[in-house]
C-alpha positions as CSV (number, residue, x, y, z in Angstrom):
1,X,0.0,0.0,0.0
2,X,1.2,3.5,-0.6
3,X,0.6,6.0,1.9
4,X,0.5,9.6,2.1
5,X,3.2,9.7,4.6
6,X,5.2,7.2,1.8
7,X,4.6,9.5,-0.7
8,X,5.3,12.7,1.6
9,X,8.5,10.8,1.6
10,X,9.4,10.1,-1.9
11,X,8.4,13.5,-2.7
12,X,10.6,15.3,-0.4
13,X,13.7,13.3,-1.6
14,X,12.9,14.1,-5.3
15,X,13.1,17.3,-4.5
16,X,16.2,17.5,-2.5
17,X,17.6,16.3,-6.1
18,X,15.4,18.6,-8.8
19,X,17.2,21.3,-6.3
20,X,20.6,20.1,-7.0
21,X,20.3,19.7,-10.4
22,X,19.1,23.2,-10.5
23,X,15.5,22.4,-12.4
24,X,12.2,22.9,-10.4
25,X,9.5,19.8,-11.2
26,X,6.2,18.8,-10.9
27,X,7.0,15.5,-8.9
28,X,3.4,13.1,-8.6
29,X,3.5,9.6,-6.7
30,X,0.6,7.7,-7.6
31,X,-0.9,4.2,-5.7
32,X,-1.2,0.6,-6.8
33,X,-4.1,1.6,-9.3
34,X,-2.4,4.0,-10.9
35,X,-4.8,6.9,-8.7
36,X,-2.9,10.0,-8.0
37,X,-1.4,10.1,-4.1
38,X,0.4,13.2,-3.7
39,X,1.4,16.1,-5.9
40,X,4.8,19.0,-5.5
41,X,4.7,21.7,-8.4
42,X,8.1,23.4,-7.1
43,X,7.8,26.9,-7.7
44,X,8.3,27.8,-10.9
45,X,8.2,24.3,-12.5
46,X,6.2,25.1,-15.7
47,X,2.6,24.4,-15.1
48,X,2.2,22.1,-18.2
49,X,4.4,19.6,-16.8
50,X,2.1,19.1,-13.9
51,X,-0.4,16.9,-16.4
52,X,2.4,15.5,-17.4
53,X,4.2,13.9,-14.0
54,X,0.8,12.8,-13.4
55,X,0.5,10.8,-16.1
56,X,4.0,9.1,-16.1
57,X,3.2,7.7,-12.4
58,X,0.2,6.3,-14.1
59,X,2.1,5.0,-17.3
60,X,4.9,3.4,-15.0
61,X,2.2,2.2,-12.6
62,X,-0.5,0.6,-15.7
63,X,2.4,-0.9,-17.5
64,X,4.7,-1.9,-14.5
65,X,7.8,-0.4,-16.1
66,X,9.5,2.8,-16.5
67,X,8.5,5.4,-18.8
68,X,12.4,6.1,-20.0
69,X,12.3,2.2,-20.8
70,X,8.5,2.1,-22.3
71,X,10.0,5.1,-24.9
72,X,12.7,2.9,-25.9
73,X,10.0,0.6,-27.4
74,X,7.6,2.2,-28.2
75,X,9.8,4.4,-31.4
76,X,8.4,3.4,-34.7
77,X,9.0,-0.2,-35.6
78,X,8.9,-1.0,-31.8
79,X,6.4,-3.4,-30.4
80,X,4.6,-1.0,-28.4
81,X,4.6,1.5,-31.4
82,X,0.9,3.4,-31.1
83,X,0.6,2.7,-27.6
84,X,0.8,6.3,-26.7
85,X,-2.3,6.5,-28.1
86,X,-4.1,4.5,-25.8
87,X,-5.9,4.7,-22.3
88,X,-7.6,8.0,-23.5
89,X,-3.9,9.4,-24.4
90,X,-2.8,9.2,-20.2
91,X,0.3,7.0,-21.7
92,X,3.5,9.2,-21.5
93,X,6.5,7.9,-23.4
94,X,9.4,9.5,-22.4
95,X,11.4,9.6,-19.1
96,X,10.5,10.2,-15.7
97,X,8.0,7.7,-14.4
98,X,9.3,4.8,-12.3
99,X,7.3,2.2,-10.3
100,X,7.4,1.7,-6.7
101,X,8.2,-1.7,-5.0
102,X,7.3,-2.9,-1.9
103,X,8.5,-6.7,-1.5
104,X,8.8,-7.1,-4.7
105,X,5.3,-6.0,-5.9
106,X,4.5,-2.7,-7.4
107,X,2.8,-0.8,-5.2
108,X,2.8,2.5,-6.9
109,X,4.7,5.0,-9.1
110,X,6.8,8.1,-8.9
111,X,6.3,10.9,-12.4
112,X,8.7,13.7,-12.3
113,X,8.5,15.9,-15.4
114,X,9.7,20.0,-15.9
115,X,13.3,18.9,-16.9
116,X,15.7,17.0,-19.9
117,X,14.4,13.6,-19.5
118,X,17.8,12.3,-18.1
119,X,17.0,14.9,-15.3
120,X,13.7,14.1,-14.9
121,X,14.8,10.0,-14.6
122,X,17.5,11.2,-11.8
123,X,15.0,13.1,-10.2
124,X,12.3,10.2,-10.2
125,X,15.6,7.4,-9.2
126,X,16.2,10.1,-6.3
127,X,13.1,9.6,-5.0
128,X,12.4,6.0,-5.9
129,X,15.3,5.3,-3.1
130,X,13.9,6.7,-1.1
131,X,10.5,4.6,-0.7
């Protein structure tokens, strides 16, 4: 189970690291059904990436896998080419959504977007260790 106190957690540790890589985020951590937990627009984190972390907890949540990996298959000629398209267009395909584990079970996600996608990933790892 994710808590809020779990997320309140992750959250804080993502943005330790959004502050040392200099970028303000939109950091989301979203539960075992992919419903939204706990949300952190740092200030000045550009507000259409806050739709956007959202929906890579829920990718990295519905799919079990993270978003920076999902991309990597999902390029044209990929097996999941198209599948962007899907779940009413909530599928993000680019870095920054990680699921959470908890023995070994996914029991949640963390989506970090308002960055490169190699800072968003670091950001969303930063707080992954800390769940």
């Amino acid at each position: 189970m994710m808590t809020l106190n779990d997320a309140r957690r992750i959250i804080a540790a993502a943005e330790k690291r959004a502050g040392e890589v200099g970028q303000p985020m939109n950091i989301a951590v979203a539960d075992a059904g992919g419903n939204l937990v706990a949300h952190v627009r740092m200030d000045n984190a550009w507000i259409g990436s806050i739709d956007i972390s959202i929906k890579k907890a829920y990718t990295s949540r519905a799919f079990d896998i993270a978003t920076k990996d999902l991309a990597e298959h999902s390029q044209s000629g990929g097996q999941f080419f198209g599948i962007h398209a899907s779940n009413d267009g909530r599928i993000m395909i680019f870095a920054g959504g990680i699921p959470l584990k908890r023995d070994g079970k996914v029991v949640g996600a963390i989506g970090v977007s308002g960055g490169s996608g190699e800072q968003d990933h670091a950001v969303a790892e930063a707080g992954a260790a800390a769940f």
